[in-house]
NUTOR-71303 format. One line per 5 residues: number of its first residue (from 0); for each residue z, x, y of N, C-alpha, C. Coordinates in Angstrom, 1 decimal. Each point is the difference from the previous one (the first is absolute). Layout:
// NUTOR-71303
NUM	Z/X/Y/Z/X/Y/Z/X/Y ~ ...
// end
This chain:
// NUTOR-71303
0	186.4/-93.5/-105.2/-0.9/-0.6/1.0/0.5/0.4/1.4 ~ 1.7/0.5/0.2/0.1/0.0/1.3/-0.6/1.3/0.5 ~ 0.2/1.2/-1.3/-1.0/1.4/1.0/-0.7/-0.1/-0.1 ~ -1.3/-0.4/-0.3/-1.0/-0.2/-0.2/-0.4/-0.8/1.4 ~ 0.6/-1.1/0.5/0.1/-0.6/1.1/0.2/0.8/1.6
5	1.2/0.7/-0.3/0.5/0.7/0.9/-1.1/1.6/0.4 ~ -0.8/0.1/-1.2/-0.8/1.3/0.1/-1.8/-0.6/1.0 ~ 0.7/-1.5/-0.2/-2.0/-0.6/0.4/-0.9/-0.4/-0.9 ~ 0.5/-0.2/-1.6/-0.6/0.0/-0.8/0.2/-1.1/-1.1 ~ -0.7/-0.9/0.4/0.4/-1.7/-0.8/-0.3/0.1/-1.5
10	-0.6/0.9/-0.2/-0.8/-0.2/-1.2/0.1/1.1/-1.0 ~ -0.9/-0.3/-1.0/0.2/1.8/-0.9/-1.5/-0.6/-0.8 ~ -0.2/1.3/-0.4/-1.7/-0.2/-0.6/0.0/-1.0/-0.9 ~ 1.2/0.5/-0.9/-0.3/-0.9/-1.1/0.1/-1.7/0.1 ~ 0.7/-0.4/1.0/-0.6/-1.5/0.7/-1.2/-0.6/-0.3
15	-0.8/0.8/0.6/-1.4/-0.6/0.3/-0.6/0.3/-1.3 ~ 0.5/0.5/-1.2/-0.3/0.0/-1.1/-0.5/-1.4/-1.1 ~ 1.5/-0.6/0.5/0.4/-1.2/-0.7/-0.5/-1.1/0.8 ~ -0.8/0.0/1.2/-0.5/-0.5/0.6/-2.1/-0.1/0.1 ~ 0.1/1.2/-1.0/-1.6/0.3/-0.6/-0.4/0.6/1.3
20	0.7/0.6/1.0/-0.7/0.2/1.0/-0.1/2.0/0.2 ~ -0.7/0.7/0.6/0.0/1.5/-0.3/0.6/0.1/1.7 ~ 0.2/1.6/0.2/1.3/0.0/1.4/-1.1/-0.1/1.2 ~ -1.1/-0.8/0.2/-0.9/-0.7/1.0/-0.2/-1.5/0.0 ~ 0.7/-0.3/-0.6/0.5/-1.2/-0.6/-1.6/-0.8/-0.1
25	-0.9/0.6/-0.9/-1.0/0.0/-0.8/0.5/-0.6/-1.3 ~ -1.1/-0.9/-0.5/0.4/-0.8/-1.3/-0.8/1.8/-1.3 ~ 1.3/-0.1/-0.1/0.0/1.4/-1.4/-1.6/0.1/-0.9 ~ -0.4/-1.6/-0.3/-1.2/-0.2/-1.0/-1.1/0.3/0.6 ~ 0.3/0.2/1.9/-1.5/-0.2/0.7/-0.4/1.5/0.2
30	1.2/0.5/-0.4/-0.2/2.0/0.7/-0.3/0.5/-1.4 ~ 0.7/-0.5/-1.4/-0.4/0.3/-0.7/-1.4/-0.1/-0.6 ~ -0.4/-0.9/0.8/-1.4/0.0/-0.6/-1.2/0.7/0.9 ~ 1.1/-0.1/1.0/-1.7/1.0/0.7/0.8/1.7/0.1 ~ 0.7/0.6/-0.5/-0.1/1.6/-0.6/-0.8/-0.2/-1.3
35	0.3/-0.7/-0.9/-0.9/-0.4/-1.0/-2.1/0.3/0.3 ~ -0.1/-0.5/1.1/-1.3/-0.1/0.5/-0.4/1.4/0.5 ~ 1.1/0.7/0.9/-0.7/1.6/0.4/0.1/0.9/-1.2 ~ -1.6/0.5/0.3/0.1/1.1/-1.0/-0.4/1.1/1.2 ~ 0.7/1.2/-1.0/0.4/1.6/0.8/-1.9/0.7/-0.3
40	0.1/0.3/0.9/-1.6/0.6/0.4/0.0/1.3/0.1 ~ -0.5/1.0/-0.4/0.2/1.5/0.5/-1.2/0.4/0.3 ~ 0.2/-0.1/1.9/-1.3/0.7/0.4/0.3/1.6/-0.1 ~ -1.5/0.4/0.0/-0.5/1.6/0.1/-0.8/-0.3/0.8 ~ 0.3/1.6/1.3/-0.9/0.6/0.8/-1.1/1.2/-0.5
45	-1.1/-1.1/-0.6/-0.7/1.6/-0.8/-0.6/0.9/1.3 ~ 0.8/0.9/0.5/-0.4/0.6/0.7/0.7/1.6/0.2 ~ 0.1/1.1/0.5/0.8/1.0/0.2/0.8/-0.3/1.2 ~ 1.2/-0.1/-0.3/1.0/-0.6/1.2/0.5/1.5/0.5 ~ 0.6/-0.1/1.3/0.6/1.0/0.6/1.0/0.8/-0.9
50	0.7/-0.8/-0.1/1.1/0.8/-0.9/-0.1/0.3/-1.7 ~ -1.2/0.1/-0.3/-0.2/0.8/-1.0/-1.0/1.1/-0.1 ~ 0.1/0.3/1.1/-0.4/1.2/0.6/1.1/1.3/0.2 ~ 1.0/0.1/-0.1/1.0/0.7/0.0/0.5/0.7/-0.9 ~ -0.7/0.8/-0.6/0.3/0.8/-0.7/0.6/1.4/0.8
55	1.2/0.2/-0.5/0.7/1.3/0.5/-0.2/0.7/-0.9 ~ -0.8/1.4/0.5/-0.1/1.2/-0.8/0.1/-0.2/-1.4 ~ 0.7/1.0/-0.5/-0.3/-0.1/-1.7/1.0/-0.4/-0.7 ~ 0.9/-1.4/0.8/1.2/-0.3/-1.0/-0.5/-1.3/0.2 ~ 0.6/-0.4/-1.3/0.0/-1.5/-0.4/0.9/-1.2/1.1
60	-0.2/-0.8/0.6/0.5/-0.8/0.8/0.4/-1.1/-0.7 ~ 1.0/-0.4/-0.5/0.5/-1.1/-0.5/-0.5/-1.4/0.5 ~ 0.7/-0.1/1.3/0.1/-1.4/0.9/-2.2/-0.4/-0.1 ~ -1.0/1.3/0.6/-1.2/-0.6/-0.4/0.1/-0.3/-1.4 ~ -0.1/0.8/-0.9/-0.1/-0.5/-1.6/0.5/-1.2/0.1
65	0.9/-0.9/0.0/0.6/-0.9/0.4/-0.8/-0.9/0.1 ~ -0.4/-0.2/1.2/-1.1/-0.6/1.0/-1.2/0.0/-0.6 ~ -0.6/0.8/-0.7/-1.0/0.1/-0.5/-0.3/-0.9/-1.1 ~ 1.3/0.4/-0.7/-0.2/-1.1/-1.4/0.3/-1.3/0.0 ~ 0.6/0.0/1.6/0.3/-1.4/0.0/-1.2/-0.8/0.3
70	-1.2/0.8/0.5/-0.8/-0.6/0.1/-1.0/-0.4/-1.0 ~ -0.5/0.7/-0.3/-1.1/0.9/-1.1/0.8/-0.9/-1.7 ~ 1.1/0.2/-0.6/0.6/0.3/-1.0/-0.2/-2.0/-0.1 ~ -0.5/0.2/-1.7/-0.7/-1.6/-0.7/-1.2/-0.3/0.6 ~ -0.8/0.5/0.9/-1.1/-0.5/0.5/-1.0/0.4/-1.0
75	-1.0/-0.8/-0.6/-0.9/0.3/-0.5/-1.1/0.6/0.7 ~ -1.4/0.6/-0.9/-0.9/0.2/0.2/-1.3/0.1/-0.7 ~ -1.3/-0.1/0.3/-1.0/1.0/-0.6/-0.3/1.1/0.6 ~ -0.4/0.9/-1.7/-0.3/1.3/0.6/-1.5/-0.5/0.2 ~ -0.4/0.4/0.5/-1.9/-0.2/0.4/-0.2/1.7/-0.3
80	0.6/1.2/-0.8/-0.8/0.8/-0.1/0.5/0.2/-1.8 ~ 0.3/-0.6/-0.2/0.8/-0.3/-1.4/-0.7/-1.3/-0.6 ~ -1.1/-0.8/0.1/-0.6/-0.9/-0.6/0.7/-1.4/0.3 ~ 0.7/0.0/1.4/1.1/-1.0/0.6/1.0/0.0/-1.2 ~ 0.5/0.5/-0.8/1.6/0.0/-0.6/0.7/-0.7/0.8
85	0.8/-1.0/-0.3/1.3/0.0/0.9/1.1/1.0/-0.7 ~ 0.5/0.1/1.4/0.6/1.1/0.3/1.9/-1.0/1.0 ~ 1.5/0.8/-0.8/1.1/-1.1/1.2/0.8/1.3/0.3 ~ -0.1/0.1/1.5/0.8/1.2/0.1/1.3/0.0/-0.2 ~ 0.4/1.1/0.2/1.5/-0.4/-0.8/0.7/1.3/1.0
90	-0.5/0.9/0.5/1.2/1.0/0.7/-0.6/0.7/0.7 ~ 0.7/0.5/1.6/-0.8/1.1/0.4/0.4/1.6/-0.2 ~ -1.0/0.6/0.5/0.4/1.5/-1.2/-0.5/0.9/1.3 ~ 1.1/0.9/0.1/-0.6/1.1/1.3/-0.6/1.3/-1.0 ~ -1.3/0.1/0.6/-0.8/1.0/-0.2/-0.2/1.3/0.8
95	0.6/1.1/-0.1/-0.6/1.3/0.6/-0.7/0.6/-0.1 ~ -0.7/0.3/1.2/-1.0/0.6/-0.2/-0.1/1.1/1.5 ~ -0.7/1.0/0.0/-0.2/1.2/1.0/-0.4/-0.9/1.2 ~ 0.6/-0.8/0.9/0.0/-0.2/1.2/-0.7/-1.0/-0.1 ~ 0.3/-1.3/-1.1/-0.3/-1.3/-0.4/0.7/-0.8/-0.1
100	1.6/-0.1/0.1/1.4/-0.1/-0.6/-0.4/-1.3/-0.3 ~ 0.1/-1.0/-0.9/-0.2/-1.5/0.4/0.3/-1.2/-0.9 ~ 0.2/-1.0/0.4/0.6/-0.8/-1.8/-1.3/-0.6/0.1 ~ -0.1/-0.3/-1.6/-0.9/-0.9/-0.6/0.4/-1.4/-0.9 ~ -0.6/-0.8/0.0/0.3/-0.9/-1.0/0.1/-0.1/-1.6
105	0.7/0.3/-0.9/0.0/-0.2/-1.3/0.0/-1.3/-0.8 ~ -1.3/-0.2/-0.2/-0.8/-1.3/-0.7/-0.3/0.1/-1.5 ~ 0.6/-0.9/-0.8/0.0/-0.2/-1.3/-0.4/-0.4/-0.4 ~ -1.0/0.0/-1.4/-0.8/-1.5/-0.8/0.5/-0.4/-0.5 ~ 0.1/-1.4/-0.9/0.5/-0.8/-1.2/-0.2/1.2/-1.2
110	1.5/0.3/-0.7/0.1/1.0/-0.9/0.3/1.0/0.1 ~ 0.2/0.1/1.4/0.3/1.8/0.3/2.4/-0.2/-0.6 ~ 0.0/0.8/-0.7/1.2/0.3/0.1/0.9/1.3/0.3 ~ 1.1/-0.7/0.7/0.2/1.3/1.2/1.1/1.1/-0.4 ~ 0.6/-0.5/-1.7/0.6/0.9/-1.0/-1.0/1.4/0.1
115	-1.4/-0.3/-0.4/-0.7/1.2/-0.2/-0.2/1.1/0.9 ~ -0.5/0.7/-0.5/0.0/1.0/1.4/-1.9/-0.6/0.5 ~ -0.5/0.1/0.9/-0.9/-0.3/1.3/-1.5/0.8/-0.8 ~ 0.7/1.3/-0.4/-1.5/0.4/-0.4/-0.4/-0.1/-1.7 ~ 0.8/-0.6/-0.4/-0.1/-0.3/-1.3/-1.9/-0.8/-0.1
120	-0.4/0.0/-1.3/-1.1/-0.4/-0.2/0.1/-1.5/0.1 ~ 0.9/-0.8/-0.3/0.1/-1.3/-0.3/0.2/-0.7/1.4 ~ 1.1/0.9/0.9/0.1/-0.5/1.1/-0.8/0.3/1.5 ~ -0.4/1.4/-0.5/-1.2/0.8/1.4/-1.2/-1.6/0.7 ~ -0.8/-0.4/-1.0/-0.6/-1.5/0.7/0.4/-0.9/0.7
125	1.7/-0.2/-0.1/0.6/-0.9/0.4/0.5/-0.1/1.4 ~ -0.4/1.2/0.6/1.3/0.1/1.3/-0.9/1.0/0.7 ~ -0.1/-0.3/1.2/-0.3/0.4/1.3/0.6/0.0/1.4 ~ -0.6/1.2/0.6/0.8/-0.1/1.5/-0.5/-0.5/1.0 ~ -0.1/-0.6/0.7/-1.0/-0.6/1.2/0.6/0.7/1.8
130	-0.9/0.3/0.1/0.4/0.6/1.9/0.5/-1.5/0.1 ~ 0.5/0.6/1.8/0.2/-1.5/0.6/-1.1/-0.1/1.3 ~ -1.3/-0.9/-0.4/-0.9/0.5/0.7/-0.8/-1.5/-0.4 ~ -0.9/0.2/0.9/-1.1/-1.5/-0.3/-0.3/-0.2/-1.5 ~ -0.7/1.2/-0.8/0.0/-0.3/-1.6/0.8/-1.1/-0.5
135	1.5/0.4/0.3/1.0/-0.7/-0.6/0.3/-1.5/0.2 ~ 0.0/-0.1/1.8/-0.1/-1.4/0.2/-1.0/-0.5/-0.3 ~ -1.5/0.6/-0.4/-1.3/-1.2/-0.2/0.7/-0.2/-1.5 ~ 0.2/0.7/-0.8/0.6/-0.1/-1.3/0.8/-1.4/-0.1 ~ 1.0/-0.1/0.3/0.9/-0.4/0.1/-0.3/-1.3/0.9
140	-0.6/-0.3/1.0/-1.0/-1.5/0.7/-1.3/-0.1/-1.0 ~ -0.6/0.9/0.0/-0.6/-0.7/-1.4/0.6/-1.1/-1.2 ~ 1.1/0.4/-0.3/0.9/-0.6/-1.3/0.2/-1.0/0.5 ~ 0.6/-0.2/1.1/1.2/-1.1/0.2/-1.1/-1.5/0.8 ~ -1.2/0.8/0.1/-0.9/-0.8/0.6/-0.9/-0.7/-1.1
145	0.1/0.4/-1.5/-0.6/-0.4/-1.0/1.1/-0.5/-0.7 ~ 1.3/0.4/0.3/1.3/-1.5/-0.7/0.6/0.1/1.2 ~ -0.2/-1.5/1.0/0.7/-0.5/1.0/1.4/0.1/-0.2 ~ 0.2/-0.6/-1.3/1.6/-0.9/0.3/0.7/1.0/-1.1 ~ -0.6/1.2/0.0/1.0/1.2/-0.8/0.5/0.1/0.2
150	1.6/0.2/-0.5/1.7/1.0/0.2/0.0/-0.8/1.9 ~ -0.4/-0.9/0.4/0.4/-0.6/1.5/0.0/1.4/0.8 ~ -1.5/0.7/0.1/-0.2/0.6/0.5/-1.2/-0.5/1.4 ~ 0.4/0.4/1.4/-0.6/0.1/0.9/-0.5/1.2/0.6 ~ -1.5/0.0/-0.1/-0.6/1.6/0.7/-0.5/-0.2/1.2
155	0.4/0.3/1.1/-0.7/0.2/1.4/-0.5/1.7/0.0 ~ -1.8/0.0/0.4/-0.1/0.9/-0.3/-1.3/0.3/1.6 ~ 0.6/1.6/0.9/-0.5/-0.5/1.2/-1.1/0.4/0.1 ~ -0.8/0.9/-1.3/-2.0/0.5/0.3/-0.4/-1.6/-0.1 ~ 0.7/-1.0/-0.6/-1.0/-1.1/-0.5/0.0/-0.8/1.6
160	1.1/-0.2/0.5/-0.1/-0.5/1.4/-0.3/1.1/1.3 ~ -0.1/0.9/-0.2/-1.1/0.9/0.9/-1.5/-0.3/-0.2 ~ 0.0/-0.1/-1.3/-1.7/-0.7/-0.2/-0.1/-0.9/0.6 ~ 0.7/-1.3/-0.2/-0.1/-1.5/0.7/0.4/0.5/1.8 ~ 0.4/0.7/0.6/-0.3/0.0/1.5/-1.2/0.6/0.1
165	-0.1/1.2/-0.6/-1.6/0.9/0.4/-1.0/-1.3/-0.3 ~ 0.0/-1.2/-0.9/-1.5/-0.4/0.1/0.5/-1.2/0.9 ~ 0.8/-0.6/0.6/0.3/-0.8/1.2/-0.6/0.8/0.9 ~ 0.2/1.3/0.3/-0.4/0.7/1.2/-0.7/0.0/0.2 ~ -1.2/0.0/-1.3/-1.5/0.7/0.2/-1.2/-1.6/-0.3
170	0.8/-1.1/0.2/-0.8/-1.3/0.3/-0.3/-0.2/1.4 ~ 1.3/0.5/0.8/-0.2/-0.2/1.5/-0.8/1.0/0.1
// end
């Protein structure tokens, strides 16, 4: 007790333990019950953000790939040219091409297995690449707008609120 004293420091965590209290001297059962109550939300910007625009020449950029899947990667979708399939992406894939360099989205259906090889007959139906372009986000706002409270996904998406100012505009 006396260093403890001498350092400015009356107490020790585990005190307030045996006292039911957490180190805000909050009753333990009252905090425990409201982390209980927040649930984790993952908004998406369906939109082309700045920095995935940066493609350097014809090598693969780690740090975007990164970024990319962090965004994109478990998000569902429909394909609207595929008979709406859902479609969960799962990875991003850099594509070369003659003065196109660019990643795309790799989107899977229920069934695709990724043992096989891609062009196999069994698995060719299953798996598609999506640009990162409006297609993708109506795809993908479509979905999440037909199951709200899917995977605690949030889509802000900015063609739909450019619509909602152009017709405020065009009342005045």
């Amino acid at each position: 007790m006396k260093t403890r004293a001498t350092a400015g420091k009356l107490w020790e965590d585990e005190d307030f333990i045996t006292m039911k209290m957490d180190e805000y001297c909050k009753d333990i059962r009252e905090s425990l019950e409201a982390e209980a109550t927040c649930i984790e939300v993952r908004h998406v910007r369906l939109w082309h953000e700045h920095w995935e625009t940066h493609v350097d020449g014809t090598r693969e950029n780690a740090n975007l790939k990164e970024h990319l899947e962090k965004k994109y990667v478990n998000l569902k979708l429909y394909d609207k040219d595929n008979d709406d399939k859902l479609f969960t992406c799962r990875k991003a894939c850099f594509e070369k091409e003659r003065g196109n360099n660019r990643y795309v989205i790799f989107a899977v259906a229920e069934g695709y297995d990724p043992k096989k090889d891609d062009n196999k007959a069994s698995n060719f139906p299953l798996w598609s690449p999506f640009d990162l372009d409006e297609a993708l986000y109506d795809c993908i706002h479509e979905y999440y707008t037909a199951n709200p409270n899917e995977d605690r996904v949030s889509c802000m998406n900015l063609l739909l609120g450019w619509k909602v100012i152009m017709t405020m505009n065009d009342e005045y």
